[in-house]
C-alpha positions as CSV (number, residue, x, y, z in Angstrom):
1,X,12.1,-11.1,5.9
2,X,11.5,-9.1,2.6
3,X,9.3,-6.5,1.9
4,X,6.4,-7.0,1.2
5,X,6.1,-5.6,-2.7
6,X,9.4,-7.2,-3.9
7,X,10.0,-10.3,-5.9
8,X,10.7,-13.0,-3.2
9,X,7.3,-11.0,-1.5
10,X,4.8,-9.8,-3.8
11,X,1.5,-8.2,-3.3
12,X,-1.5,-10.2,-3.4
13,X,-4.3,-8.4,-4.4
14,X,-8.5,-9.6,-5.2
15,X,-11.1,-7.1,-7.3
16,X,-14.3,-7.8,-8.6
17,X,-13.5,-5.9,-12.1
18,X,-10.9,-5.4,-14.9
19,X,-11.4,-1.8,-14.0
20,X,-10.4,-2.1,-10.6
21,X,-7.4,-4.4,-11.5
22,X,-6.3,-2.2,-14.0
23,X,-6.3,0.6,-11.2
24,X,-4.4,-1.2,-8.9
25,X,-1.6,-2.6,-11.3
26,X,-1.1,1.4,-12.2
27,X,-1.2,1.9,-8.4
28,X,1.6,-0.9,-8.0
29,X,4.0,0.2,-11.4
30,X,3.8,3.6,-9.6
31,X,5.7,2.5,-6.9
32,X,7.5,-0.2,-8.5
33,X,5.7,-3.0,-6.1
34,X,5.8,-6.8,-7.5
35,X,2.4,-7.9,-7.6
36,X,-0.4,-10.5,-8.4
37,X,-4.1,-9.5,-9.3
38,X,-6.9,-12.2,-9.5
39,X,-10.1,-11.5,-10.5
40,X,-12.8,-13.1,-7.2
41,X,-15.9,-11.9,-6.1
42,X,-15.0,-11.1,-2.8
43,X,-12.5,-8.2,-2.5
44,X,-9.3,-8.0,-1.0
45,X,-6.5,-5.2,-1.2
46,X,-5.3,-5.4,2.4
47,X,-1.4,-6.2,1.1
48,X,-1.5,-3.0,-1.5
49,X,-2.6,-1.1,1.4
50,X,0.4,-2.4,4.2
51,X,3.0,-1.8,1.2
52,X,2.5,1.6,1.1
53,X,2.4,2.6,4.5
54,X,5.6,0.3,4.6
55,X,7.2,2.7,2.1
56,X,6.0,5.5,3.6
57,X,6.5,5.3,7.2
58,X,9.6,6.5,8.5
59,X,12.6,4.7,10.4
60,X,12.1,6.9,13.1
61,X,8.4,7.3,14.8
62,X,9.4,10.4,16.2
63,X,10.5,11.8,12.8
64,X,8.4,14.3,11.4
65,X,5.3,12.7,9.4
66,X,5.6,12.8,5.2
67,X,1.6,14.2,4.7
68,X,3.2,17.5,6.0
69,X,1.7,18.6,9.2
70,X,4.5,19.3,11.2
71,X,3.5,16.7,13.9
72,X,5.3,13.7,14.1
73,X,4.4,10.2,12.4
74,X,3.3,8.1,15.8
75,X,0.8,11.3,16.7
76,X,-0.2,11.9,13.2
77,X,-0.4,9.4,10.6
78,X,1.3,6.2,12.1
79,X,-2.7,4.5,13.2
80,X,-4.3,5.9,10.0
81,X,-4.9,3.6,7.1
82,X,-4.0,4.2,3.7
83,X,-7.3,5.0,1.2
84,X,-7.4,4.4,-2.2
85,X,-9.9,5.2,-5.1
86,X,-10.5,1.9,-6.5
C-alpha cells in the first residue's frame, strides 16, 4: 500500500475558507505531501492529520519519541493526535 501523501495516495483534505486552504497546502509543501483541497462547508482534515503522524512515528514503538521527552513513542506520543492551527 502507499503512503498516504504520495502520488498514487494523496491527501484529501475539506475547509470552509481560502484561508484555511491556503494554510493547509503550506502545511503539505512543507512536508512535501501530494494533496487535494476542496472548498465544502463541512470540514475535514482527518488525512493531513494521519500523514504526519505516519512520517513522524518511528519504526520502532519502543524507540525513543521525536517531541523529545526522553520516554518512548508507545508511552508518550504514539495515542496523541496531531493539532494544527488552521
Amino acid at each position: 500500500m502507499y503512503p498516504l501523501g504520495s502520488k498514487q495516495r494523496p491527501i484529501i483534505v475539506k475547509v470552509r475558507t481560502k484561508e484555511q486552504a491556503e494554510k493547509v497546502a503550506e502545511i503539505c509543501d512543507q512536508h512535501d505531501f501530494t494533496y487535494i483541497i476542496g472548498l465544502e462547508l463541512t470540514e475535514d482534515i482527518s488525512d493531513l492529520k494521519k500523514a504526519i503522524k505516519e512520517r513522524i512515528t518511528p519504526v520502532n514503538p519502543y524507540d525513543l519519541c521525536p517531541c523529545n521527552s526522553g520516554k518512548k513513542y508507545k508511552f508518550c506520543c504514539s495515542k496523541k493526535s496531531v493539532e494544527l492551527d488552521i
